[in-house]
C-alpha positions in Angstrom: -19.5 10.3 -36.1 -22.1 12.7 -34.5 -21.2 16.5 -34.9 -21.0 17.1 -31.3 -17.9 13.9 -31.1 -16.6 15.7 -34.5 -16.3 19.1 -32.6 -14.8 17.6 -29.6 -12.1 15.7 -31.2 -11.5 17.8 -34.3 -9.9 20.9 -32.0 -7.4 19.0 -30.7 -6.3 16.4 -33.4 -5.8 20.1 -35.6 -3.6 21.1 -32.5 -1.5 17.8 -32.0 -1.0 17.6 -35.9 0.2 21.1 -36.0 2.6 20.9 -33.4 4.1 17.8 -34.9 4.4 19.4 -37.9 6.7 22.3 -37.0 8.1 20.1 -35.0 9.4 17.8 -38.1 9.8 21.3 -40.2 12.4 22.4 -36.8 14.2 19.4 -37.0 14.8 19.2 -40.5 15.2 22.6 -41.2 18.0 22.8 -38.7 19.4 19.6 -39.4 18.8 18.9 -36.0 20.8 15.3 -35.0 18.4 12.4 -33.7 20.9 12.3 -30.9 19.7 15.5 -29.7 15.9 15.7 -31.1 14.4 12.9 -33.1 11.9 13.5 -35.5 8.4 12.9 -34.7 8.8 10.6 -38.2 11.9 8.6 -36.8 10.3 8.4 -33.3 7.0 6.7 -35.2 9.4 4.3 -37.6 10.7 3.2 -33.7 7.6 2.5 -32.2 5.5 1.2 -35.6 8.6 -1.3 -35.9 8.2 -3.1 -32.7 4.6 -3.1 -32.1 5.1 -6.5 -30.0 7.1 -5.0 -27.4 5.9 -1.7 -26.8 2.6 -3.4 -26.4 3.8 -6.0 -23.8 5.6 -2.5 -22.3 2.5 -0.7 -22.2 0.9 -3.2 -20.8 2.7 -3.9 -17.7 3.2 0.0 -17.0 -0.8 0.0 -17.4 -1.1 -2.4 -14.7 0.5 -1.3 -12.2 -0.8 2.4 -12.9 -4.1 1.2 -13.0 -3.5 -1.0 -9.4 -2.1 1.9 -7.9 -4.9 4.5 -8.8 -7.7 1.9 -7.7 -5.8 0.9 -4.4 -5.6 5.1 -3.7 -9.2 5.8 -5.1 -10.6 2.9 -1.8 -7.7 4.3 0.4 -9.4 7.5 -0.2 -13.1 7.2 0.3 -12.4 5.4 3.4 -10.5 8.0 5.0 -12.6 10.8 3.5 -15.5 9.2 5.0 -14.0 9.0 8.1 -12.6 12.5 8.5 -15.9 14.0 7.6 -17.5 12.2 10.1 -16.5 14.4 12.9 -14.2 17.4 13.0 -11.9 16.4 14.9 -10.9 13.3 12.8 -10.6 15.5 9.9 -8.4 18.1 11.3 -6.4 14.5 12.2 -6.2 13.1 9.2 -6.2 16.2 6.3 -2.6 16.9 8.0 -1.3 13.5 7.6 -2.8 13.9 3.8 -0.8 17.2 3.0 2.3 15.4 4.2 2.2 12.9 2.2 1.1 15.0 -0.9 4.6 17.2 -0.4 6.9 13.9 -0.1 8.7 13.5 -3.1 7.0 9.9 -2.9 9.8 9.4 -7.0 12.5 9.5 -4.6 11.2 6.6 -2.7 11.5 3.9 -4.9 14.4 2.6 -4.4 13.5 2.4 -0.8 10.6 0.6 -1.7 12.2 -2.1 -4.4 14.9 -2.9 -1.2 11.5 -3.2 0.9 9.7 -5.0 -1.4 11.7 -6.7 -3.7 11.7 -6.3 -7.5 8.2 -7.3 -8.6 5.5 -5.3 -9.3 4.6 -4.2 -5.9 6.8 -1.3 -5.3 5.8 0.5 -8.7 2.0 -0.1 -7.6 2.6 1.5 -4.7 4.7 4.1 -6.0 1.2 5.1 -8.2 -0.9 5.0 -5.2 1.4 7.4 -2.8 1.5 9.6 -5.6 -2.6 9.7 -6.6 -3.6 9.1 -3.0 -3.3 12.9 -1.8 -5.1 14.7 -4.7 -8.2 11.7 -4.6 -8.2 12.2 -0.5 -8.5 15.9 -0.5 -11.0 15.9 -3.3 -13.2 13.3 -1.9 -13.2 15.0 1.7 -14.4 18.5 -0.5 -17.3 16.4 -2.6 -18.5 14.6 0.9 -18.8 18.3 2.3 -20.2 20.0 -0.7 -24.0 18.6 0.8 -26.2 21.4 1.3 -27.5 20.9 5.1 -31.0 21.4 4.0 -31.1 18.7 1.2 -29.0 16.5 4.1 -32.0 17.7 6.7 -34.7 16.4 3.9 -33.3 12.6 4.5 -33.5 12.7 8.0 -37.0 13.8 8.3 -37.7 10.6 6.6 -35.9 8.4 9.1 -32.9 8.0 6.8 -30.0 6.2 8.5 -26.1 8.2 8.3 -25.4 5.4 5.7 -28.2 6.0 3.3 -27.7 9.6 3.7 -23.8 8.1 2.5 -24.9 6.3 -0.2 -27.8 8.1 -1.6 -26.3 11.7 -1.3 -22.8 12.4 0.1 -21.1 9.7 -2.4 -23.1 11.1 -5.8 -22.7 14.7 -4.8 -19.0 13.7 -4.4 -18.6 12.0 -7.8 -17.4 15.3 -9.6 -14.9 15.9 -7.4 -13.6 12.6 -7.9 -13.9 13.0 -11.8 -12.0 16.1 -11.3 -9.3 14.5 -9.4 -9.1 11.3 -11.6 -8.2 13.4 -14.7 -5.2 14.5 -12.9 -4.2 11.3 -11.3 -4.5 9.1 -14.7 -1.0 11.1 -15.6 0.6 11.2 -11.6 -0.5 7.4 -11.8 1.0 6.4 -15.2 4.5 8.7 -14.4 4.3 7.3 -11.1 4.8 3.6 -12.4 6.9 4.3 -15.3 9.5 6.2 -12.8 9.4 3.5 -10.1 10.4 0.6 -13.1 13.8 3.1 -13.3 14.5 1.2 -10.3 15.7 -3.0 -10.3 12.8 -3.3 -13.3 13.1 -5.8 -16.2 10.0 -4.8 -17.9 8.1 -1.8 -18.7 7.8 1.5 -20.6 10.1 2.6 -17.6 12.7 0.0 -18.2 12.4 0.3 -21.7 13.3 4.3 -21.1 16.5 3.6 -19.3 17.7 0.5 -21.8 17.4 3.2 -24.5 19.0 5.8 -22.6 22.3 3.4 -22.1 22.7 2.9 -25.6 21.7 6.7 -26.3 18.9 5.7 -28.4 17.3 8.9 -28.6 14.2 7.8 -30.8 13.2 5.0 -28.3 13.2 7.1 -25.5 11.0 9.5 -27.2 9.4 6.8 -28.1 8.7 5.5 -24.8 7.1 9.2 -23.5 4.7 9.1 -27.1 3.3 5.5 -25.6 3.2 6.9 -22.0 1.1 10.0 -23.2 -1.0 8.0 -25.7 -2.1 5.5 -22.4 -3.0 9.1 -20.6 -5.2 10.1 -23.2 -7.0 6.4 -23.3 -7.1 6.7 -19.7 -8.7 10.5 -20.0 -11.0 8.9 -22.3 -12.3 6.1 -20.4 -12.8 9.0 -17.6 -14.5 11.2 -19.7 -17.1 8.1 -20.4 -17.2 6.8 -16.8 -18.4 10.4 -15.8 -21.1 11.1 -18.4 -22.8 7.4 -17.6 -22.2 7.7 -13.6 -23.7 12.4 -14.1 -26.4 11.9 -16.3 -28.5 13.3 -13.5 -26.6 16.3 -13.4 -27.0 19.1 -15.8 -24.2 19.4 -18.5 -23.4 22.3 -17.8 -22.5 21.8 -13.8 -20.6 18.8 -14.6 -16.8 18.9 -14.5 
């Protein structure tokens, strides 16, 4: 491991390891009953115990949160290319956009399973309503962030409106998209999990509410750990993405 990776995970793994540890040192020191706060150690012994199925859980939440964010990420660009095309299509469409970003889109699932029946479909597009609004706005802001001059160089060599869109409005856009897709890899993930509350038989989701019935506390826990461990993979994978797609930007205008 490089010194640069040690510096950049060291920080944090210190922090999380902290916190986990007064956490632990709370609950035992008050006698604190699992009912009410497991221990990090007891919601561990519930996940390492059943590896099988919280894989298989994962995996399905994953899915559909990783559906979702992709069908929202080309939902996106398309309209973001559209609206900055003229003015007028923006001021059309960023409206419609803040509409849907104030909809408490959660409260729709189980408008959505009656829709569209108790498969996958309405948890994926429970993740795309609720990563669509925060990729939109972000892509319309990276698509205008051109300078007019460096736009003005393309044309006075005969370059078309789409190479202009593919050779410079897209890449300058890319670290607005980063930005956005750190936050969305959460909304995405949450998204899913919440909508498999609703008519689900599989899931971290489902999983969640089947502990909750029997009031194990540890499992439920259990199930968030899992949840936040895929949003750090996710944030990871990001984190990657963007360093191979910027390397032509300097490191220290990158998101």
């Amino acid at each position: 491991m490089t010194g640069r990776a040690l510096r950049t995970i060291l920080p944090p793994l210190v922090a999380f390891t902290v916190l986990l540890g007064a956490w632990e040192l709370l609950v035992r020191a008050f006698g604190i009953a699992k009912l009410i706060l497991p221990a990090p150690s007891a919601i561990a012994t519930a996940i390492t115990s059943d590896w099988g199925g919280w894989y298989r859980a994962a995996m399905v939440t994953g899915k559909e949160a990783l559906c979702g964010f992709i069908i929202a990420l080309a939902v996106a660009l398309v309209l973001a290319v559209v609206a900055t095309s003229t003015p007028a299509l923006e001021r059309a469409v960023l409206p419609v956009v803040t509409v849907v970003q104030l909809i408490p889109v959660v409260a729709l699932a189980p408008a959505l399973v009656i829709g569209l029946g108790f498969g996958p479909a309405p948890r994926i597009l429970v993740a795309a309503l609720i990563t669509f609004a925060p990729l939109t706005v972000n892509a319309v802001v990276g698509l205008q962030s051109v300078e007019p001059d460096m736009a003005e160089v393309l044309r006075s060599v005969h370059a078309s409106r789409r190479e202009i869109l593919l050779r410079l409005r897209l890449p300058m856009a890319l670290p607005y998209l980063a930005a956005a897709a750190r936050v969305c890899v959460g909304l995405a993930l949450i998204g899913a999990m919440v909508a498999e509350w609703q008519g689900s038989s599989e899931g971290l989701g489902y999983t969640f509410t089947r502990a909750q019935r029997s009031l194990a506390t540890e499992r439920m826990w259990a199930a968030v750990f899992v949840l936040a461990f895929m949003g750090v993979v996710g944030l990871t994978a990001i984190g990657l993405l963007e360093r191979r797609l910027l390397r032509w930007r300097p490191t220290r205008l990158r998101t």
